[in-house]
Rosetta silent file (secondary structure, phi, psi, omega in degrees, C-alpha in Angstrom):
SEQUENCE: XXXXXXXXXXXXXXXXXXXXXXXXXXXXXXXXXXXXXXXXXXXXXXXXXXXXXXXXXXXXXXXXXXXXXXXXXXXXXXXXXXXXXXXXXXXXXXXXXXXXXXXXXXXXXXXXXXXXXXXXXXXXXXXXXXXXXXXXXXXXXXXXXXXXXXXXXXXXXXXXXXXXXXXXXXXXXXXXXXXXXXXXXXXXXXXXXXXXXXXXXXXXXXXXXXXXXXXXXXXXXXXXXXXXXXXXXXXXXXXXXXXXXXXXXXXXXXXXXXXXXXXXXXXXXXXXXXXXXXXXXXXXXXXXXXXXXXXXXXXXXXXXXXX
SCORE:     score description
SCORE:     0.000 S_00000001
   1 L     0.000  136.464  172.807  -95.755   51.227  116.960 S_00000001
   2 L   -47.881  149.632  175.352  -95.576   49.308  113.851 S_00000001
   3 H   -75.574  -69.398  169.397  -98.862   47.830  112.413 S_00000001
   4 H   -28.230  -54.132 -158.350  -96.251   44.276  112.551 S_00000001
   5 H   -91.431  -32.759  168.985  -94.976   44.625  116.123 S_00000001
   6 H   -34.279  -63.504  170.912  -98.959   45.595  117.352 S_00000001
   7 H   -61.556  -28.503  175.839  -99.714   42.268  116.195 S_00000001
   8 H   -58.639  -45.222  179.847  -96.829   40.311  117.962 S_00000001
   9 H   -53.261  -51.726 -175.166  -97.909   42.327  120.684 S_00000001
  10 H   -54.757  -55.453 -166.364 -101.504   41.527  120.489 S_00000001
  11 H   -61.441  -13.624 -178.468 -100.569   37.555  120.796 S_00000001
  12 H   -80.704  -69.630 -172.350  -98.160   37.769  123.466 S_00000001
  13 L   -65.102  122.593 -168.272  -99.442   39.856  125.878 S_00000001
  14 L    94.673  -11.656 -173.417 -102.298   39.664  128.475 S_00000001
  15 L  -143.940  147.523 -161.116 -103.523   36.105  127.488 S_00000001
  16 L   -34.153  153.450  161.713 -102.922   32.564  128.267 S_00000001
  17 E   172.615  138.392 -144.957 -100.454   30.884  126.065 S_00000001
  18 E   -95.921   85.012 -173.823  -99.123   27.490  125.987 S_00000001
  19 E  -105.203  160.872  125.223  -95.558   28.528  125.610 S_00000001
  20 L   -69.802  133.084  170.342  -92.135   27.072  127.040 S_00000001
  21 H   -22.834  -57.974  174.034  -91.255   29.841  129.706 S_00000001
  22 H   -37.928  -74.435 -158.377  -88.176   30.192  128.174 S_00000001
  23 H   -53.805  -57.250 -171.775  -89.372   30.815  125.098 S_00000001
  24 H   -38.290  -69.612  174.748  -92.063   33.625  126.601 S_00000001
  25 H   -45.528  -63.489 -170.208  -88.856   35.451  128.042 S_00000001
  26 H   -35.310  -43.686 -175.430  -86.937   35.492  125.015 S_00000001
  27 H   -53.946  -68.380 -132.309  -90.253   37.305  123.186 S_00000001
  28 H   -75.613  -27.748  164.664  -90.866   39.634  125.853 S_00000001
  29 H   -68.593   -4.521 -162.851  -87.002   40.595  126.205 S_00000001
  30 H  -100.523   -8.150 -171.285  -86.585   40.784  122.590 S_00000001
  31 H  -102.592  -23.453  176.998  -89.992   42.915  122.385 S_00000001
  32 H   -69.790  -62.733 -169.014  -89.274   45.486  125.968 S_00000001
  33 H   -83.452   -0.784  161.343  -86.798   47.490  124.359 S_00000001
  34 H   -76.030  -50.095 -168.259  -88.756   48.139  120.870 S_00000001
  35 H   -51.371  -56.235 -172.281  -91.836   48.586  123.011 S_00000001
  36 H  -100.322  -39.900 -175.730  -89.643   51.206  125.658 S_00000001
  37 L    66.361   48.059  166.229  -86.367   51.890  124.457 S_00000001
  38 L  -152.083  174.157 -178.375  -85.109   50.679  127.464 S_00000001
  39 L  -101.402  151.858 -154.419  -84.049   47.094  128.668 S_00000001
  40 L  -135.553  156.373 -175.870  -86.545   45.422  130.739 S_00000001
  41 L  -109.961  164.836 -158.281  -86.620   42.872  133.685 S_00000001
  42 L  -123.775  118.791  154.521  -89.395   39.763  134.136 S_00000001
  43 L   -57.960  133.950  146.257  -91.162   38.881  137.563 S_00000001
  44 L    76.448   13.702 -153.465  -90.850   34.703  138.087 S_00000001
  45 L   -93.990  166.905  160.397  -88.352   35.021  134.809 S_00000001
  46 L  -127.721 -145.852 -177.046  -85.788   32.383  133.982 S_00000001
  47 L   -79.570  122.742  156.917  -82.880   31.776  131.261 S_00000001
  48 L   -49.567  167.885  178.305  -84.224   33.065  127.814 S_00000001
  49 L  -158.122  129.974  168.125  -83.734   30.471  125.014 S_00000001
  50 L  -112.065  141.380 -168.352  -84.159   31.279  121.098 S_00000001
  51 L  -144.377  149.623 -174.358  -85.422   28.821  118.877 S_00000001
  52 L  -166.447  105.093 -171.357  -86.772   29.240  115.481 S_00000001
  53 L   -94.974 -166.749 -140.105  -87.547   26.312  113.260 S_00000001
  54 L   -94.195 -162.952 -169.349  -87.220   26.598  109.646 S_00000001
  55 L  -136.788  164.773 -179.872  -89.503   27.810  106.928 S_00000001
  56 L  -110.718 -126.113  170.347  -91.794   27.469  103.872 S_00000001
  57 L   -99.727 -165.522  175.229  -94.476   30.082  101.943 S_00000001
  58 L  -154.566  109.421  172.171  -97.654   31.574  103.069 S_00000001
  59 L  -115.857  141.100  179.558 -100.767   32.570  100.329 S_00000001
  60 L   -96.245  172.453 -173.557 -103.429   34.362  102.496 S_00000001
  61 L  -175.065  169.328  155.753 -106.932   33.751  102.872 S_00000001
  62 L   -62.710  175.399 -176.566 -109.839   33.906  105.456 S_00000001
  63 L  -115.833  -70.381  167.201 -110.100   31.464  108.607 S_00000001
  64 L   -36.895  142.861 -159.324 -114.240   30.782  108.358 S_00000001
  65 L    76.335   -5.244 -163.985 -115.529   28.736  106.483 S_00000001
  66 L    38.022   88.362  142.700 -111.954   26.980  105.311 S_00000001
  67 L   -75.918  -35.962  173.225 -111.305   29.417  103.033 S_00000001
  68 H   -70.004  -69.983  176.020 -107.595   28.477  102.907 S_00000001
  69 H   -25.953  -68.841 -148.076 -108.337   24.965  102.062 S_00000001
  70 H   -57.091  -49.453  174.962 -111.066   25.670   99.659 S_00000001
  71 H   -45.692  -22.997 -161.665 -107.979   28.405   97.848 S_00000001
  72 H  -119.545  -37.439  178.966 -105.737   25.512   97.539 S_00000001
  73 H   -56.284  -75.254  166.969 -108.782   22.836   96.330 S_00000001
  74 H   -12.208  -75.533  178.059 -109.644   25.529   93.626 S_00000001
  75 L   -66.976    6.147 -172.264 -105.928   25.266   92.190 S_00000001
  76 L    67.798   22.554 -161.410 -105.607   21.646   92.575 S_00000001
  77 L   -99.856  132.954  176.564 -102.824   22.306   95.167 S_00000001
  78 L  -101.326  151.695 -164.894 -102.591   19.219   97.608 S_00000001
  79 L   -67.412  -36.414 -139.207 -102.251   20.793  101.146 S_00000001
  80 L  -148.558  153.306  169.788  -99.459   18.572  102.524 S_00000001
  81 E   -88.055  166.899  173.039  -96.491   16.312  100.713 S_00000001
  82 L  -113.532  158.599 -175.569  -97.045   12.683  100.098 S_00000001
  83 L  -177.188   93.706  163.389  -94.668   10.160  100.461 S_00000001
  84 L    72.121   42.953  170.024  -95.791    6.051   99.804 S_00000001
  85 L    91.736   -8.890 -159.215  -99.167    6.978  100.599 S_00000001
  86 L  -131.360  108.063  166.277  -98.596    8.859  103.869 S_00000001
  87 E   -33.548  150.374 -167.365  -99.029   12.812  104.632 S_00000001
  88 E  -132.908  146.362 -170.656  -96.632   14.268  106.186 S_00000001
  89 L  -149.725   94.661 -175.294  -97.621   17.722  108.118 S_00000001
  90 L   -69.208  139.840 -175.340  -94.911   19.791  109.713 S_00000001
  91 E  -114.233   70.202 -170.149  -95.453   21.463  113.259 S_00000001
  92 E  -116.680  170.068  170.710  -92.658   24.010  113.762 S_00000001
  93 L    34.617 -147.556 -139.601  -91.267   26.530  115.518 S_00000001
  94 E  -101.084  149.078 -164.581  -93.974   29.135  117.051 S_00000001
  95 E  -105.125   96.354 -153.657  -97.357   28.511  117.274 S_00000001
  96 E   -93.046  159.225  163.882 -100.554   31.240  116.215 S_00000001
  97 L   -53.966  -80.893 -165.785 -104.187   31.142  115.870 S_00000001
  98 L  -115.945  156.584 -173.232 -104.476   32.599  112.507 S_00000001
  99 L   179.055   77.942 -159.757 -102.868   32.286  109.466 S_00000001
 100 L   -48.224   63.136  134.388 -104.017   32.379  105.840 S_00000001
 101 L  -170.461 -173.978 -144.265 -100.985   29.606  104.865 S_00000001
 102 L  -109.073  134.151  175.940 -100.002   26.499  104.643 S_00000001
 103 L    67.224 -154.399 -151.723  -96.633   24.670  106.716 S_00000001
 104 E  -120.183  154.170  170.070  -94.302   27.256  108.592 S_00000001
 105 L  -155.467  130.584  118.230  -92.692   30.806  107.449 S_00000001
 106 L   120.130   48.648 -102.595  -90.663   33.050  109.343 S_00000001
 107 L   -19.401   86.551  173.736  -91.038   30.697  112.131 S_00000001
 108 E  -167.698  150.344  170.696  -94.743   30.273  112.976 S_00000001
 109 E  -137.062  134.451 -153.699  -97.105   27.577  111.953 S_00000001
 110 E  -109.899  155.568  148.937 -100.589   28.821  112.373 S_00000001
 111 L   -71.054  -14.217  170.582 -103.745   26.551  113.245 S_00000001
 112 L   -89.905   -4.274  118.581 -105.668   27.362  110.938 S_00000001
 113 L   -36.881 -102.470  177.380 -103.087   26.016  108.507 S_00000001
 114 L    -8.532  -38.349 -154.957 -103.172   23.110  110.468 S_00000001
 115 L  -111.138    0.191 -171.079 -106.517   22.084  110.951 S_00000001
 116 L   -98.315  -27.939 -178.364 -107.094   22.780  106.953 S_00000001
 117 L  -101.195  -11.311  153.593 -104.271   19.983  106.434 S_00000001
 118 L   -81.410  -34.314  173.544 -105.742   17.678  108.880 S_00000001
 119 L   -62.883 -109.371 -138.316 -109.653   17.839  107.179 S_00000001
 120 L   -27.497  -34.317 -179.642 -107.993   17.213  103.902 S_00000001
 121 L   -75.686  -32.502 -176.185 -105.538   14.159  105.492 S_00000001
 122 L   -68.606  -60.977 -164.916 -108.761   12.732  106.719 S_00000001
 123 L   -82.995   -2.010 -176.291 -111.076   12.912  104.146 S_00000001
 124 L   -90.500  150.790  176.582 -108.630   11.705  100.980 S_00000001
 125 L   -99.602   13.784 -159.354 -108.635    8.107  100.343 S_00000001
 126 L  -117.415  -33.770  166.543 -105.297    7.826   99.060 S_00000001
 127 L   -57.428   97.457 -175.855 -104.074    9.286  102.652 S_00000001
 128 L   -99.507  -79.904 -175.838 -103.241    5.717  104.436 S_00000001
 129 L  -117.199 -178.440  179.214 -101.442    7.700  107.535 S_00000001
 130 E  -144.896  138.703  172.289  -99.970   10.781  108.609 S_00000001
 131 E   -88.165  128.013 -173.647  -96.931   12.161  109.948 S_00000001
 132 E  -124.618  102.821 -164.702  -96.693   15.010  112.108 S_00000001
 133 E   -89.125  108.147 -156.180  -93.079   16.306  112.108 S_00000001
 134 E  -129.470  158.639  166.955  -93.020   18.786  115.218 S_00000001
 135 E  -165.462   83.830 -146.226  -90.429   21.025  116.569 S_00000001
 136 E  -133.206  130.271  165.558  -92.427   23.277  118.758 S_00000001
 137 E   -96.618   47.433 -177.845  -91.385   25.662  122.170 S_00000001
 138 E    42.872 -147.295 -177.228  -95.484   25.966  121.556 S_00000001
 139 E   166.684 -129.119 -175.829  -97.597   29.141  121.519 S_00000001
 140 E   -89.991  144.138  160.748 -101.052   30.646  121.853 S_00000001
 141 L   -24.674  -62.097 -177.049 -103.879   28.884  123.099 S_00000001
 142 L   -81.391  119.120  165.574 -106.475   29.860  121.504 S_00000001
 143 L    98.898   11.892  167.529 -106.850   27.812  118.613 S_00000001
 144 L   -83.341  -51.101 -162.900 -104.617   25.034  120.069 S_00000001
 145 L   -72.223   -0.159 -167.719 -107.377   22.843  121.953 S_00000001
 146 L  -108.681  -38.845 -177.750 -109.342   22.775  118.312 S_00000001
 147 H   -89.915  -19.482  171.871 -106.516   21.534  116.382 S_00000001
 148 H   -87.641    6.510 -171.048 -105.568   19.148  119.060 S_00000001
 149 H   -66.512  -43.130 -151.816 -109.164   17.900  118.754 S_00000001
 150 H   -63.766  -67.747 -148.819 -108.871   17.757  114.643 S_00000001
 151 H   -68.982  -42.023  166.665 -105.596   15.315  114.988 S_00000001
 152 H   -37.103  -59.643  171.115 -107.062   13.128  117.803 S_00000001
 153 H   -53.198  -59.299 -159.941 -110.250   12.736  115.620 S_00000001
 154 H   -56.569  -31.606  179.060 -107.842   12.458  112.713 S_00000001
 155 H   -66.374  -31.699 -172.399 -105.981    9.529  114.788 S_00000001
 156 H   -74.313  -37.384 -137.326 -109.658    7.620  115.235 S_00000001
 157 H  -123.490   -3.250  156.734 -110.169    7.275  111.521 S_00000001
 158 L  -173.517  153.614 -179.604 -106.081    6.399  110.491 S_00000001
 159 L   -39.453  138.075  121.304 -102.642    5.532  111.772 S_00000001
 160 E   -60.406  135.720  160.332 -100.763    8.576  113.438 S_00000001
 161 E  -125.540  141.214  140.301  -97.360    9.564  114.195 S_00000001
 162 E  -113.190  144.252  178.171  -95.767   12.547  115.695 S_00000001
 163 E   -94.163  105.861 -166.905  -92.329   12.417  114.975 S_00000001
 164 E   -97.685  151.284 -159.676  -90.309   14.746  117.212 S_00000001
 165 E  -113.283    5.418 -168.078  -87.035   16.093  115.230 S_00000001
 166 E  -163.987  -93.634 -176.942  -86.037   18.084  117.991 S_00000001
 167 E  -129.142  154.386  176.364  -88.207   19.547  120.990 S_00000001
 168 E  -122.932  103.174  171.398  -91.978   19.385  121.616 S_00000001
 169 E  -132.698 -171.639  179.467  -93.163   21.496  124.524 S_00000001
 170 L    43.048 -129.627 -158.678  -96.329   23.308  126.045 S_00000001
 171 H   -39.846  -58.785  161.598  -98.541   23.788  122.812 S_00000001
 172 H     1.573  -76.429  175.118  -96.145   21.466  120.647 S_00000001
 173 H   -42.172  -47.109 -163.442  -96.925   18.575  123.063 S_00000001
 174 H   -58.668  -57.015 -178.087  -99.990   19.218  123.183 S_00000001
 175 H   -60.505  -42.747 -154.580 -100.704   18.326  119.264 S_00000001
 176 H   -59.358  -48.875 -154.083  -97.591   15.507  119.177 S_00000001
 177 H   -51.460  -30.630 -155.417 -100.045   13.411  122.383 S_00000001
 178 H   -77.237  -14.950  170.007 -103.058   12.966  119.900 S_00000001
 179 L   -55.697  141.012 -164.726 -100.853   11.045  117.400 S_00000001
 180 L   -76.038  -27.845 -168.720 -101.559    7.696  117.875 S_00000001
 181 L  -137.641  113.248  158.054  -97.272    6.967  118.435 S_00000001
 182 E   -77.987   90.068  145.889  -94.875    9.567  120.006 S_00000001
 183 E   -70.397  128.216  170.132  -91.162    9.337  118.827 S_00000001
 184 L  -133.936  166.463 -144.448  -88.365   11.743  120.108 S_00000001
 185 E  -120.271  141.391 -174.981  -84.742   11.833  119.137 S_00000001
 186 L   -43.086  -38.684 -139.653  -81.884   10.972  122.475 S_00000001
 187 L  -149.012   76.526 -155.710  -81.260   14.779  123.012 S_00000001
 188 L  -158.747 -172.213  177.883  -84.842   16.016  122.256 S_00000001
 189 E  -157.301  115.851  177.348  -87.105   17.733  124.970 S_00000001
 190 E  -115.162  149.704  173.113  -90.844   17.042  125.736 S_00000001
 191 E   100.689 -151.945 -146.554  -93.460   18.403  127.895 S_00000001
 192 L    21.461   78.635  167.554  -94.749   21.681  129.792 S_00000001
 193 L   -78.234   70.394  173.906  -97.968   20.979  130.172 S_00000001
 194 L  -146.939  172.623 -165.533  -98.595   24.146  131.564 S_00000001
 195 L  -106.829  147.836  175.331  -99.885   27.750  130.989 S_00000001
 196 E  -140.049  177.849 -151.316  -97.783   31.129  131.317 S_00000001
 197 L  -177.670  108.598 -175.995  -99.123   34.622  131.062 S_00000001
 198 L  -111.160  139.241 -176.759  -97.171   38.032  130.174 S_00000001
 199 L  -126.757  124.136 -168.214  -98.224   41.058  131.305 S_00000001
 200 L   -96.890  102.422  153.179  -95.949   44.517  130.237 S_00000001
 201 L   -81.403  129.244  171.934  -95.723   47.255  133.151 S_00000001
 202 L  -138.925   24.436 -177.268  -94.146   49.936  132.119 S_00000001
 203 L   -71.551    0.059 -162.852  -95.358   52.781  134.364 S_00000001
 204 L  -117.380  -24.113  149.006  -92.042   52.910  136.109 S_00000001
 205 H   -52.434  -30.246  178.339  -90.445   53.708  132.700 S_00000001
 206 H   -90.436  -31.314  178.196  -92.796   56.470  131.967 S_00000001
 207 H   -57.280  -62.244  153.935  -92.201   57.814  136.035 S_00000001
 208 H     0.109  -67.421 -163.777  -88.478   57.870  134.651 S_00000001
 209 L  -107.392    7.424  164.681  -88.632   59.853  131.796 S_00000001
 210 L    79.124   33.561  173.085  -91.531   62.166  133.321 S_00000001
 211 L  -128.232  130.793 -150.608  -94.419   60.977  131.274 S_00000001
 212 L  -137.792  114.028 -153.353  -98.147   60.303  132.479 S_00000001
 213 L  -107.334  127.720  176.439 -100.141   58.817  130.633 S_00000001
 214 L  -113.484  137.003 -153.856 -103.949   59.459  131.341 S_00000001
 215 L  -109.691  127.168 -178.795 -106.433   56.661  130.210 S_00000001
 216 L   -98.175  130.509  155.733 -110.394   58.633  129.820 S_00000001
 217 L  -143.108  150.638  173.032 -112.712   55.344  130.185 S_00000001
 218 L  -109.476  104.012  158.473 -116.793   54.212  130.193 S_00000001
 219 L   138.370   80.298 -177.143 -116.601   51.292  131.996 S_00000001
 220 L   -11.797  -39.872 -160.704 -114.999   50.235  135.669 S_00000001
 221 L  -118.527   23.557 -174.615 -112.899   47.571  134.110 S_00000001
 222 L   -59.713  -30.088 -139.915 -112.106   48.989  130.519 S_00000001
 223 L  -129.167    6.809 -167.467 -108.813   49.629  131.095 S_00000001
 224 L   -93.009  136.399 -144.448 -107.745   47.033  133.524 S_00000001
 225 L    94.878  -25.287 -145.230 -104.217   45.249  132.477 S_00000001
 226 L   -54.952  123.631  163.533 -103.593   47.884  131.008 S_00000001
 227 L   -26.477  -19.687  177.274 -100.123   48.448  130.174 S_00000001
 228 L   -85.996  -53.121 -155.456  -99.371   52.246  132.284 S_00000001
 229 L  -101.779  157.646  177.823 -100.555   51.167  135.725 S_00000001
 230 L   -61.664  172.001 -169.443  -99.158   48.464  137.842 S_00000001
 231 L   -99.088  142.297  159.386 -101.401   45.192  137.369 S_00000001
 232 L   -52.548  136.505  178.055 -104.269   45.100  140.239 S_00000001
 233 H   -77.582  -21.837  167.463 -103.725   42.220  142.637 S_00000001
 234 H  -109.755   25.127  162.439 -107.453   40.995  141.726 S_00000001
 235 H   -97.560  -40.685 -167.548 -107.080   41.305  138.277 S_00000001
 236 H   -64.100  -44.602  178.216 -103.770   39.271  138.623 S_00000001
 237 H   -60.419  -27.481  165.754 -105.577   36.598  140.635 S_00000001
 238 H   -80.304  -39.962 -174.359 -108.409   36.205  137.893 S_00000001
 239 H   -57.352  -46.558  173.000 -105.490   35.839  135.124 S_00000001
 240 H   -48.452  -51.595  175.289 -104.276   32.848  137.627 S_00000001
 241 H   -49.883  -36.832  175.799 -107.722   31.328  137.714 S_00000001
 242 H   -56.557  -40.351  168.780 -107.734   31.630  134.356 S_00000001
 243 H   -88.133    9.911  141.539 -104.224   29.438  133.811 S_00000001
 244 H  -103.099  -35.132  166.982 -105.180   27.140  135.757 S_00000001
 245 H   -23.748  -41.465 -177.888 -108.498   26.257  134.475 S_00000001
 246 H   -89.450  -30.209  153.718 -106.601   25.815  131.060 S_00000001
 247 H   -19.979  -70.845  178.961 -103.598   24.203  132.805 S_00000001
 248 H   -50.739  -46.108  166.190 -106.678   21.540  133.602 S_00000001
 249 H   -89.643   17.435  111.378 -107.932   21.137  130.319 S_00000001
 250 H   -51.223  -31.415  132.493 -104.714   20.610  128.567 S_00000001
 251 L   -50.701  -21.277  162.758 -104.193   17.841  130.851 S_00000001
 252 L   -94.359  -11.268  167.442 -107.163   16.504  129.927 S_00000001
 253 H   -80.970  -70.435  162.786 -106.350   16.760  126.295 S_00000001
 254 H   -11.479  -68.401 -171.707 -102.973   15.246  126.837 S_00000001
 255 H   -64.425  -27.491  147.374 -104.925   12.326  128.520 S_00000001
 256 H   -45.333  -24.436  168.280 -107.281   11.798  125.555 S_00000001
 257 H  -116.132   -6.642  171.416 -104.995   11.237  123.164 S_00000001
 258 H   -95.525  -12.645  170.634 -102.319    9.129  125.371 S_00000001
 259 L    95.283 -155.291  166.744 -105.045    6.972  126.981 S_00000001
 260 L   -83.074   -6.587  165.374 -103.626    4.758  130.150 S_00000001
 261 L   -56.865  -29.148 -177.910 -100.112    5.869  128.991 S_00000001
 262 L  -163.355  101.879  171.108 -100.339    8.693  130.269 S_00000001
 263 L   -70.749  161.876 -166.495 -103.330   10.192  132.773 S_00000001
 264 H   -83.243  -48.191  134.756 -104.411   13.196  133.202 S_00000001
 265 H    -0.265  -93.757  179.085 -103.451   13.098  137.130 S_00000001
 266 H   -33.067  -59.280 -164.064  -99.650   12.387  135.701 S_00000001
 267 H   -64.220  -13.976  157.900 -100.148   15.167  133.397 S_00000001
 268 H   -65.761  -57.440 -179.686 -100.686   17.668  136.320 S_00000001
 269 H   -36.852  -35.379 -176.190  -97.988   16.032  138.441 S_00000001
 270 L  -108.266   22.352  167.854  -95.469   17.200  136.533 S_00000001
 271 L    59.334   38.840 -168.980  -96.248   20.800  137.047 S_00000001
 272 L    66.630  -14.661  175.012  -95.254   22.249  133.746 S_00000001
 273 L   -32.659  134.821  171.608  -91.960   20.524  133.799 S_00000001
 274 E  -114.814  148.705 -160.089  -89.949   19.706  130.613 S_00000001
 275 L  -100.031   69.682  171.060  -88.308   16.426  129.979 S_00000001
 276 L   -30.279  110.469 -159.064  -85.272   14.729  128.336 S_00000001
 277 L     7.529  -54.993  177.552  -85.647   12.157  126.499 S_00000001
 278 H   -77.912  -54.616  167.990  -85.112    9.014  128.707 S_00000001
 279 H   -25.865  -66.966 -152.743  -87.670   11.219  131.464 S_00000001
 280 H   -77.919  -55.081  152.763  -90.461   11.273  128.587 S_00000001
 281 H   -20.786  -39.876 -166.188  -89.948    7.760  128.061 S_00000001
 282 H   -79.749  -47.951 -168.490  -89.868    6.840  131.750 S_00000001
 283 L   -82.989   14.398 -157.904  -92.925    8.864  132.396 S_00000001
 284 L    98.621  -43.068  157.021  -95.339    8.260  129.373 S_00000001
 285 L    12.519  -96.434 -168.086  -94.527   10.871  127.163 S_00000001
 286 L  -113.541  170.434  176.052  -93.752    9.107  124.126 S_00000001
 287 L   -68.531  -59.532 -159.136  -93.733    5.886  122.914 S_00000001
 288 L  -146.745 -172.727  124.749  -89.838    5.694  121.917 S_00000001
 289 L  -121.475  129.093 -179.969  -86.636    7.428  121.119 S_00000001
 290 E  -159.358 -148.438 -163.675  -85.167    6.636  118.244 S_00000001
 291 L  -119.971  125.322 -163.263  -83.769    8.208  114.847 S_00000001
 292 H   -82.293  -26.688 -168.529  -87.184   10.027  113.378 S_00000001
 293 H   -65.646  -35.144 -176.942  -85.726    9.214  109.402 S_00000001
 294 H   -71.022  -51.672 -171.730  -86.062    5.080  110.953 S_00000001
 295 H   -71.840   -9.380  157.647  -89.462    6.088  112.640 S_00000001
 296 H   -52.178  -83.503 -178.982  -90.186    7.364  109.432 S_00000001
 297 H   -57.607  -35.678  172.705  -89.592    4.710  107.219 S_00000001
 298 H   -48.756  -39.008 -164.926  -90.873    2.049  109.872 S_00000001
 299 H   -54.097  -74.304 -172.287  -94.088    4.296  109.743 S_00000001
 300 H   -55.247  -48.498  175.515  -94.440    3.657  105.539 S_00000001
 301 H   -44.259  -71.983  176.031  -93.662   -0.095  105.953 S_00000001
 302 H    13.652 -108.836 -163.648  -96.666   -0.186  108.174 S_00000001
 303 H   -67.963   16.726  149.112  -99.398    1.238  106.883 S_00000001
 304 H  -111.333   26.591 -176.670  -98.696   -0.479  103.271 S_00000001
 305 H    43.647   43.385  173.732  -98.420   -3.370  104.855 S_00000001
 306 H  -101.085   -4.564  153.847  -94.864   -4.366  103.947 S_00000001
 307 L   -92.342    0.000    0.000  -94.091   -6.043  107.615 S_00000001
């Protein structure tokens, strides 16, 4: 296996991650026949969907410490564009823990990118608001609830927007609630506030082709998920406990940054469900639907006071 598809691998598989479903099936069909060399079917699955928003650079760096920031302070490189005063901070396409750069490339936008262009949006005085331009089917978890802290905090201390240009769901959503204003476009998508979890068997592929894989372990549970063997019905029942526990606090992060617009109680209710425009409107969601270049410009009137 490629040192590249190990890592895709590491982030998909075995651990929570605030995807749309869809989106999870697309990975895991487009990743079962590099993985097997065979084509592979999904438990629970439904219609794949591929989405990939667009892209910038990347310059690496470490994630303690804001090293990435500090790499971009050093050159005198602002983090984020400007525009009348107001940051602008794109959220696209799929969404990783780490990632020594700045905006999106090959589609992923990392959090640690993120959260280096929200301290920086915060702490400049020249920053009068910020725009958060998202087009997200989400992603992993881990390192989502930290970044959706950073823009909520970032939201206390100046106007917010997120401006959706397309669809915001699971992990997406998650960032776009903390914005002080939601916008989404007529034909847009919002929502699934929920958790999914992929797990790769492939033991009935190796029974196939006569190959038996023997795993030598120290340790009752080293090996358990493990990719050879069927999944244990009480390890699969701890992975559940696990997605819903995080189901519950992403519902409570949802409800922190919408307020009485939208409770956390609603945010359960709708059972991972994703939403169409008029829906996300009806239900709290967002704020509006409109044209995001108007929600834009409305935005920049604002906060320079020109209404």
């Amino acid at each position: 296996m490629s040192v590249a598809l190990d890592r895709i691998c590491g982030q998909v598989f075995d651990q929570p991650l605030l995807y749309h479903p869809q989106k999870a099936e697309t990975l895991a069909r487009l990743l079962g026949p590099r993985l097997t060399g065979h084509s592979i079917s999904l438990v629970n699955g439904e219609g794949a969907v591929d989405h990939v928003a667009f892209a910038n650079g990347r310059p690496s760096t470490g994630v303690i410490g804001d090293g990435l920031g500090r790499a971009f302070d050093r050159k005198g490189i602002s983090t984020f564009d400007m525009v009348e005063g107001v940051a602008i901070i794109p959220i696209e396409g799929t969404l990783v823990h780490k990632g020594g750069y700045i905006g999106s490339s090959s589609g992923e936008t990392s959090y640690q990118g993120l959260q280096t262009q929200i301290a920086r949006a915060k702490k400049r005085a020249d920053v009068k608001g910020v725009v958060f331009e998202i087009d997200s089917f989400g992603g992993q978890g881990n390192g989502a609830f930290d970044t959706a802290d950073a823009i909520r905090d970032l939201s206390k201390a100046k106007p917010t927007i997120a401006i959706l240009t397309d669809f915001a769901y699971s992990a997406g959503y998650m960032l776009a609630s903390q914005a002080r204003q939601v916008i989404m476009p007529e034909f847009g998508g919002a929502g699934s506030i929920g958790v999914v979890m992929l797990h790769a068997d492939f033991s009935g592929n190796l029974e196939q082709d006569g190959i038996k894989v023997t795993l030598i372990h120290a340790g009752k549970h080293k090996v358990d998920g493990n990719p050879y063997q069927p999944l244990p019905a009480g390890l699969a029942e701890r992975w559940q406990a696990e997605c819903e526990v995080m189901r519950d606090r992403f519902a409570g992060i949802v409800a922190a940054g919408r307020g009485k617009r939208f409770s956390k109680a609603a945010a359960l209710k709708t059972e991972a469900e994703c939403f169409n425009a008029a829906e996300a409107l009806r239900l709290g969601l967002v704020d509006a639907v409109g044209n995001g270049q108007e929600a834009f410009a409305a935005f920049i009137s604002a906060v320079n006071g020109k209404d």
